[in-house]
SEDOFI-529491 format. One record per atom (N, C-alpha, C, O): x negated, y negated, z negated. Coordinates in pm, whole numbers, padded with zeros to 5 digits, always signed. Atoms other than C-alpha are relative to their C-alpha. Layout:
# residues N
XYZ...
This chain:
# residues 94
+00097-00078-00075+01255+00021-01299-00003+00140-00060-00010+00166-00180-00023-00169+00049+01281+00419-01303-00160+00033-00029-00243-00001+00055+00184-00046+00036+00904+00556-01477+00030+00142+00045+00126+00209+00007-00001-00129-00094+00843+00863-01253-00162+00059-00112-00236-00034-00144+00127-00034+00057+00521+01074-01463-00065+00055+00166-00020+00141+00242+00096-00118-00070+00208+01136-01208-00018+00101-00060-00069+00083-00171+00008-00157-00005+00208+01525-01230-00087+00010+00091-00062-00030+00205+00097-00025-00109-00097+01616-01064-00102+00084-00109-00120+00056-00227+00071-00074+00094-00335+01893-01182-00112-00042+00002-00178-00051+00105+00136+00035+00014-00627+01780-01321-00123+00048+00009-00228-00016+00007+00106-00057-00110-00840+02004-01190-00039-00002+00166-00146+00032+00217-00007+00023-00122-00746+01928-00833-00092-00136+00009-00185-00143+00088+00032+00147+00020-00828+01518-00949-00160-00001-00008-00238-00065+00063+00148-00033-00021-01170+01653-01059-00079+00071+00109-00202+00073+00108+00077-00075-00139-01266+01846-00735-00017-00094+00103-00093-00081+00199-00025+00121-00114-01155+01498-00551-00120-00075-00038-00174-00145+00048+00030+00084+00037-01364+01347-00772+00072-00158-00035+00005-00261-00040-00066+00077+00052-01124+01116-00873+00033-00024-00162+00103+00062-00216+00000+00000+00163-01124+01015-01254+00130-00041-00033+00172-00152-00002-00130+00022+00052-00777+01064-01418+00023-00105-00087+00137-00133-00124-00057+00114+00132-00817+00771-01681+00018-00113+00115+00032-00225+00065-00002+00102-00077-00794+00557-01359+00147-00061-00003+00164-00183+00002-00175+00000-00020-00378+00575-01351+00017-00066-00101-00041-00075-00210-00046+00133+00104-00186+00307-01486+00140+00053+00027+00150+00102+00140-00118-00068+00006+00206+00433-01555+00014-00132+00054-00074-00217+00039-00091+00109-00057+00442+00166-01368+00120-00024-00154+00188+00064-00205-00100-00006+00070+00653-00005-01638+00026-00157+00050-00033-00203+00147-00075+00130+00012+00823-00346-01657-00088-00063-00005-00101-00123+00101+00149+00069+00042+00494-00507-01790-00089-00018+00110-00119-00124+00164+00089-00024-00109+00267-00351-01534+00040-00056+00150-00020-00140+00218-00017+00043-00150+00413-00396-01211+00012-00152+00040+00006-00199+00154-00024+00183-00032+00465-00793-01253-00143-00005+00030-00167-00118+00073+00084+00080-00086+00123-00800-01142-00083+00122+00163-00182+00110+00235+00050-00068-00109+00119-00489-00884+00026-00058+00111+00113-00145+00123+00015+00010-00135+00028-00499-00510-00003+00115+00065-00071+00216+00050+00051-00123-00165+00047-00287-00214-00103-00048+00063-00121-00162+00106+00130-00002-00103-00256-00239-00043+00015+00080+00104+00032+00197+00070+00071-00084-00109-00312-00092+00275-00067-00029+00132-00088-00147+00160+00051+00059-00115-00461-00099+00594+00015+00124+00145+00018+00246+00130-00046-00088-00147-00395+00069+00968-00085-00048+00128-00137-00159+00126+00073+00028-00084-00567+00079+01292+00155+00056+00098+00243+00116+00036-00102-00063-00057-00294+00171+01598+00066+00082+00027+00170+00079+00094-00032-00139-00012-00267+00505+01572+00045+00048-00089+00056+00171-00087-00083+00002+00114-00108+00500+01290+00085-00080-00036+00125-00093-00152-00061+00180+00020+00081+00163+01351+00140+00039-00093+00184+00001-00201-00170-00058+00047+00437+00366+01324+00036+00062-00160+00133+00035-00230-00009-00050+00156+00389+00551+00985-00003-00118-00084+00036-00103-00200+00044+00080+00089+00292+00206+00858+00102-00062-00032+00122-00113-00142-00076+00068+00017+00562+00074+00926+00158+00040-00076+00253-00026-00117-00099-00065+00064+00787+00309+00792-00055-00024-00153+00009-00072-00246+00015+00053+00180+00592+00275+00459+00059-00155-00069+00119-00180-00173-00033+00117+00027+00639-00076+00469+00158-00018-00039+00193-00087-00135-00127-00025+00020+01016+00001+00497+00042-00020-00113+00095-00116-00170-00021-00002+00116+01019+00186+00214-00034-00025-00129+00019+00030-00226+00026+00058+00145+00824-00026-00070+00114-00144+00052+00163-00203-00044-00077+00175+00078+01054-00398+00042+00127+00083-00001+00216+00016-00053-00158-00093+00053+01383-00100+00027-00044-00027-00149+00007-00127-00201-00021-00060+00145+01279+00000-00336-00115-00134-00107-00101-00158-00227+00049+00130+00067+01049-00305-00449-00028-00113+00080-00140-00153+00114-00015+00138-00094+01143-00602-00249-00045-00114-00087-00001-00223-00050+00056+00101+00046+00977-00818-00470-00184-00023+00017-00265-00116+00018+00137-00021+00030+00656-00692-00474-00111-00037+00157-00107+00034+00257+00115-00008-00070+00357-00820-00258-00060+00116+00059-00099+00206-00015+00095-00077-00035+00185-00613+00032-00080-00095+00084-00056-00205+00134+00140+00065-00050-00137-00693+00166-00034+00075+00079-00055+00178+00015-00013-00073-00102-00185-00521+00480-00133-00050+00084-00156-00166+00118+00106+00037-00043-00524-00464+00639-00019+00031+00137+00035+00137+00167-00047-00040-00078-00583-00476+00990-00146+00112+00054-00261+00067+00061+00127-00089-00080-00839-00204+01139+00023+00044+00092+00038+00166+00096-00013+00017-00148-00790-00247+01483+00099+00015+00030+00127+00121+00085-00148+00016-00084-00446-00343+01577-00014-00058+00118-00120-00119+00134-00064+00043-00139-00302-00442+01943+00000-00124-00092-00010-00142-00214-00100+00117+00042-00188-00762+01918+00104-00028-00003+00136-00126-00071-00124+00010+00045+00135-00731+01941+00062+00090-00123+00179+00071-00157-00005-00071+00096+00131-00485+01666-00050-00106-00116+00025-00119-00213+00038+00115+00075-00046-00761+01479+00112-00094-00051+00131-00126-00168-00097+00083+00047+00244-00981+01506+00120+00023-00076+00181-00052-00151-00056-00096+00103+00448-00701+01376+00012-00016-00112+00114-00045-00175-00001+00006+00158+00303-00696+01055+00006-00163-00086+00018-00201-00202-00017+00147+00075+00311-01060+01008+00098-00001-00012+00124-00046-00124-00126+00025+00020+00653-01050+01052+00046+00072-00135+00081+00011-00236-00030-00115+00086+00724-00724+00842-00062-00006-00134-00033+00070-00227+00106-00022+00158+00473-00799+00544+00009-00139-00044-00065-00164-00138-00030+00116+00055+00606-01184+00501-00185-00089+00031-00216-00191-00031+00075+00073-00012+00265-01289+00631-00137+00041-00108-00243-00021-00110+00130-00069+00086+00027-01085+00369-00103+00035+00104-00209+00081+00062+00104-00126-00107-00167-00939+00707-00160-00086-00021-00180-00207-00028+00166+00022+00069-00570-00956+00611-00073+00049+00127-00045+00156+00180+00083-00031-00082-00814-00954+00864-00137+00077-00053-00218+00047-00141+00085-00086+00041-01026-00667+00872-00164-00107-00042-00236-00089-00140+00108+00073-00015-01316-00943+00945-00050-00045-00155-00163-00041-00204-00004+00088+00073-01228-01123+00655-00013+00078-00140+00022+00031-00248-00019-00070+00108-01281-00840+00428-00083+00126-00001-00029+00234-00021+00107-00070-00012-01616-00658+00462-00058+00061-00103-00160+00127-00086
């Protein structure tokens, strides 16, 4: 696994309000217990699926968990297919 450094100015992180001690570096160790998270509603179905692409291209091992916030249904069946069956109902996750 290639370790890429987040580069991000930490003044930008603090204007987000985002706290920099939150980041965890990706190493060999770490990622045996990372996940993809995300979640999409239809209007965004297509970008999602391109993401999806490119984490089982470059970590085809790794678990995503894919949330649904208002998919079609046939877009639904989509991601079951495409995400090995991770797809999370928005319902089910309040």
């Amino acid at each position: 696994m290639a370790s890429h450094p987040f580069d991000v100015n930490i003044t930008l992180l603090q204007q987000l309000g985002v706290p920099s001690t939150k980041f965890v570096n990706l190493t060999e160790t770490t990622a045996a217990n990372f996940v993809f998270v995300t979640g999409v509603s239809d209007n965004h179905f297509m970008e999602s699926q391109d993401m999806i692409g490119g984490i089982q291209k470059y970590y085809p091992e790794m678990e995503i968990i894919y949330y649904d916030l208002g998919l079609s249904k046939s877009n639904k069946e989509m991601v079951r297919t495409t995400t090995g069956n991770s797809h999370k109902s928005k319902q089910l996750h309040v």
